[in-house]
N, C-alpha and C positions, 0 to 999 in steps of 0.2 A: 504494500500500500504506500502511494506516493504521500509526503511529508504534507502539511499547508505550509503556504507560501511564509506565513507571520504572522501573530499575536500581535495587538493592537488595542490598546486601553488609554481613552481620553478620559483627564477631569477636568474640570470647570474650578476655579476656587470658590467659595463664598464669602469670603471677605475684600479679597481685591480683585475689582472688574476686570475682565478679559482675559487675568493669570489663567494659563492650561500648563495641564503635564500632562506627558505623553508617556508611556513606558511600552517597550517594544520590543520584541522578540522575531529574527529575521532569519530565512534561511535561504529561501529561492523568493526575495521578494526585492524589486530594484526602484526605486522610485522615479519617476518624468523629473526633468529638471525643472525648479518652479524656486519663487522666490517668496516669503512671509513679512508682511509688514510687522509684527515682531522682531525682538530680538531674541535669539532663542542659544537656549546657556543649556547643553549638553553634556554630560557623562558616559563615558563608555563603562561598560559595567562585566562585560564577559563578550569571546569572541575577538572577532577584525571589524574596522566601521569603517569602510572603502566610500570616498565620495569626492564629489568636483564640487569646488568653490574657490571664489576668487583666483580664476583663470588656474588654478592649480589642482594637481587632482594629493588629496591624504589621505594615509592609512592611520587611525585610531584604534590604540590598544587598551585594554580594561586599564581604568586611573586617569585616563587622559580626557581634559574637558575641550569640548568642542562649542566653536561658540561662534557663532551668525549673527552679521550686521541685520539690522531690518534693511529690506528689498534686494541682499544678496545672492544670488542666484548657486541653486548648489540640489545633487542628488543624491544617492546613496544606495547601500546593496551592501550586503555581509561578504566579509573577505575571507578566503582559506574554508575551512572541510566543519568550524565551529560554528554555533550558530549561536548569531550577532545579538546580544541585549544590552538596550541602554535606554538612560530614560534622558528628555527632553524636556526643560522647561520654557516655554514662550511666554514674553512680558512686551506688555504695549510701551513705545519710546515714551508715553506721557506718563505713566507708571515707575519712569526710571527719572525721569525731568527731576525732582526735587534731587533724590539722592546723590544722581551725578553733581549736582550743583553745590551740593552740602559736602561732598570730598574735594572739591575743588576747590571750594571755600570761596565762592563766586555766584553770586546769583544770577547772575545773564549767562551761566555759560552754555554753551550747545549742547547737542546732543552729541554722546559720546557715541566713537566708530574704533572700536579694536584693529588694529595692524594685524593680530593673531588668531589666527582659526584653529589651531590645535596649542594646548597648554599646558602643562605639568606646571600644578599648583593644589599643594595639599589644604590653602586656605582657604581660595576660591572652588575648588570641588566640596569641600565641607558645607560651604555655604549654600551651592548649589542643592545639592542632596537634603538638603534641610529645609527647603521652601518646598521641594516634592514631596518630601515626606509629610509636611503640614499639611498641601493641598489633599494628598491622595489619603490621608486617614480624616479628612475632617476634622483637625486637632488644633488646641491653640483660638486665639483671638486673631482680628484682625491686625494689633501692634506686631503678634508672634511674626506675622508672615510679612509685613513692612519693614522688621527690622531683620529676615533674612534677604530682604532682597536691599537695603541699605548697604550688607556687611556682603553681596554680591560687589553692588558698586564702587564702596571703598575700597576693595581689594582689585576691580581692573585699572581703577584711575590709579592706586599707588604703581603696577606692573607697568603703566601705559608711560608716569610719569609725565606726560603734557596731558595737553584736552584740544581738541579741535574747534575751532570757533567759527561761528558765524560768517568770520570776516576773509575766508578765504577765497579766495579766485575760482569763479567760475568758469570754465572756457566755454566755448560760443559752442560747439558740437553739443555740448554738457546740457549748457539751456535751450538749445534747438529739440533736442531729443527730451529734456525736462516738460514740452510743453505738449509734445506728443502722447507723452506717458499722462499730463494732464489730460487731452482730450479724451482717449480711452477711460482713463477714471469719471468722468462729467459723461458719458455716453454709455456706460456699461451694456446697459438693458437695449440699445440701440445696435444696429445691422452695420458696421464701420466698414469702410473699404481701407486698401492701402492709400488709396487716391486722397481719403480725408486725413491718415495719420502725414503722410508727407508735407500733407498742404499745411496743416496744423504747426508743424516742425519748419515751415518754410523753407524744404528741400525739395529738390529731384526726388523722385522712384527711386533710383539705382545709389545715388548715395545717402538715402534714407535706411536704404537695406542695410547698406555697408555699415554706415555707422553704428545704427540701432544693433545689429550683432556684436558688434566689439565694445559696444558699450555694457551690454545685457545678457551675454551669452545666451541666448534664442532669438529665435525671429521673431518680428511683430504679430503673427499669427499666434502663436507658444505664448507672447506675453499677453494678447487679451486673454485668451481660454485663462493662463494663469489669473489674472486679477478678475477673472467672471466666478472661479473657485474659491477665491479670499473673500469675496462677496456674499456668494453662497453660501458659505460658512458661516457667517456671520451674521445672515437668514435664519439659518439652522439654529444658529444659537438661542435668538430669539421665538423659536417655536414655528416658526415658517414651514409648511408641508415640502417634502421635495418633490411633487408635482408641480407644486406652486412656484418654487425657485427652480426649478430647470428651465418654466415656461419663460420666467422673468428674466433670465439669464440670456436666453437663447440658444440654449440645448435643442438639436433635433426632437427628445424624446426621452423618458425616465432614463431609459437603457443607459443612451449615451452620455447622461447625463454622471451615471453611475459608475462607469468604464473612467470616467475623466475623475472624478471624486478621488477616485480609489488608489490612485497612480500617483495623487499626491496625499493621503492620508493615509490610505492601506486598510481602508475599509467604503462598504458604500454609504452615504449619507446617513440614508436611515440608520445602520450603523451607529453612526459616528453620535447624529440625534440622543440615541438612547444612551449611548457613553455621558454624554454632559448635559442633557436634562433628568436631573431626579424628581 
């Protein structure tokens, strides 16, 4: 009898909005490349965690944290003959706004963007592992799970040592493809051509393509579906039917709607529904 693909368990927190953990068990399961407007602060836990992010492809071994800017583009699939568990935690950038701000000791500062996608750090994993554990038993106060993800942020900005600000330079590709990725966002539920992202980006076709792949690792087709599924979800969450959000979305059909879900979550909607509605 052939193995399943992966074990897949989402929560929801009840104390901080939009906190999810994810804890996953992977054997023959490969994710679509797709990117999460979260920032998402992982643990390898047992197994290899094989994946492409920021144009580089890494192998993660048990201890090692893994950790995703929000809108970074990246996939995954268990490496070697082991099979891959680790758990994920995804946090909204406004959920981190204070904390980043209060390690820095700066109240205007940005949003923080890690240089590092894989980490050896016994404090920063501690801390990780301790906001999943509060989400997934239902334990603790709301301060409990605020001040694990404070003692998150103090411990990337001491590693990071600077903070990124605001005031850095834009380049013109940067915000031509920035206004793209707006019109998609302001059109979701709407039929887009390449014809409207280009025009939107105030480029050619041909190096609308260009750029938008080097910028995003996927093409603009791969990044609506993507941001129609960060959507969706987010339907989902609020109790939305998924006949309802496939239709809103522009899914052919439950089916397809579910075939696409699943490539980036590792389960289908309804699924995923029942994972973080109690």
């Amino acid at each position: 009898m052939s193995k399943p693909p992966g074990q897949f368990r989402f929560l929801k927190s009840r104390h901080v909005s939009e906190v999810t953990v994810l804890h996953a068990a992977m054997d023959d399961f490969h994710y679509d490349r797709h990117a999460h407007e979260e920032y998402a602060f992982g643990v390898t836990l047992a197994g290899r965690q094989d994946f492409f992010s920021g144009g580089q492809f890494h192998r993660s071994t048990p201890g090692n944290v893994v950790l995703l800017n929000p809108e970074e583009v990246h996939d995954g699939h268990s490496g070697g003959d082991s099979t891959l568990g680790y758990v994920m935690v995804y946090v909204p950038p406004v959920q981190l706004e204070a904390p980043f701000a209060n390690a820095v000791g700066r109240e205007d500062a940005s949003h923080f963007r890690s240089a590092d996608t894989l980490i050896q750090d016994h404090a920063l994993r501690g801390a990780i592992l301790e906001l999943a554990r509060l989400v997934t038993h239902q334990i603790g106060s709301r301060i409990d799970q605020e001040y694990a993800l404070h003692q998150i942020a103090t411990r990337l900005v001491q590693r990071e040592g600077r903070f990124q600000t605001n005031t850095a330079s834009v380049s013109r590709p940067d915000a031509l493809l920035r206004r793209a990725k707006d019109y998609i966002l302001a059109h979701l539920e709407e039929d887009v051509s390449l014809d409207d992202l280009s025009q939107a980006a105030h480029l050619s076709k041909y190096h609308f393509l260009r750029l938008f792949r080097q910028q995003f690792a996927m093409t603009p087709h791969q990044y609506v579906l993507n941001c129609r599924i960060n959507a969706a979800r987010h339907a989902l969450d609020g109790g939305a039917l998924p006949n309802e959000v496939a239709f809103r979305y522009g899914f052919a059909d439950l089916s397809h709607f579910n075939r696409r879900f699943k490539r980036i979550y590792g389960m289908t909607p309804y699924q995923y529904q029942r994972n973080v509605i109690n």
